[in-house]
C-alpha positions as a printed Julia matrix, in Angstrom:
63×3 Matrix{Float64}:
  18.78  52.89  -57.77
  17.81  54.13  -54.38
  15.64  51.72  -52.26
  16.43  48.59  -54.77
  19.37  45.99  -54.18
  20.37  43.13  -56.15
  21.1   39.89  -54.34
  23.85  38.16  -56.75
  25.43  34.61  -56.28
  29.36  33.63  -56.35
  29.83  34.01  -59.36
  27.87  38.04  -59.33
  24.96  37.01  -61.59
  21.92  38.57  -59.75
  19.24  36.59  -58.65
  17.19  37.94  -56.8
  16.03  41.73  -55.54
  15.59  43.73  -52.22
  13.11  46.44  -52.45
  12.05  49.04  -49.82
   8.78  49.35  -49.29
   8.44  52.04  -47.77
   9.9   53.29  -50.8
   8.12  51.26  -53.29
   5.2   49.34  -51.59
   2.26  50.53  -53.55
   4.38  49.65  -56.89
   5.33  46.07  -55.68
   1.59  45.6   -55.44
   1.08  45.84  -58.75
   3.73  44.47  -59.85
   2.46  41.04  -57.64
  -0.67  41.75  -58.28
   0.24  41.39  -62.29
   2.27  38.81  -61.59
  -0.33  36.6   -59.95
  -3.27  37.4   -62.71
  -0.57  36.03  -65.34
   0.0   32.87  -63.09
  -3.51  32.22  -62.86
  -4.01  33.0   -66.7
  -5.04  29.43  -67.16
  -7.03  28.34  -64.5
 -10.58  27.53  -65.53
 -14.0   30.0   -65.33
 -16.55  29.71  -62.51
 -19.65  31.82  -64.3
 -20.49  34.93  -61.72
 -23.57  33.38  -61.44
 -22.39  29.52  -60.09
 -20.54  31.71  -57.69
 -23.51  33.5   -56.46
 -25.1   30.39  -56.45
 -22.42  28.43  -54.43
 -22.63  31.95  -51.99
 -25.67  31.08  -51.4
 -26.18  27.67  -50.74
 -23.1   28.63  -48.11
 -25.63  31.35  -46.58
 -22.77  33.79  -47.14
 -25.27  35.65  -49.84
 -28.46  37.17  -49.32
 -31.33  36.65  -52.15
């Protein structure tokens, strides 16, 4: 595939990839933007609201 190489060790298993991104920038994005929401699958919850609440108390968040 144009724009893609794989990087293989002595013994020719691949492991790892080139990409261009040029090429393929906007699709590496999501694929590391999916990759880091399944990463961070299990971290725990802040509430929206303790957030806004933390904002504040920072005076980074009006109201």
């Amino acid at each position: 595939m144009e724009g893609i190489q794989y990087v293989t060790n002595d013994k020719g298993k691949r492991v790892a990839v080139m990409i261009d991104l040029k090429k393929y920038g906007e699709l590496w994005e999501d694929f590391y933007d999916s990759l880091t929401a399944r990463l961070r699958a299990k971290e725990p919850r802040e509430t929206l609201e303790s957030v806004k609440k933390h904002l504040r108390k920072q005076g980074k968040l009006g109201g």
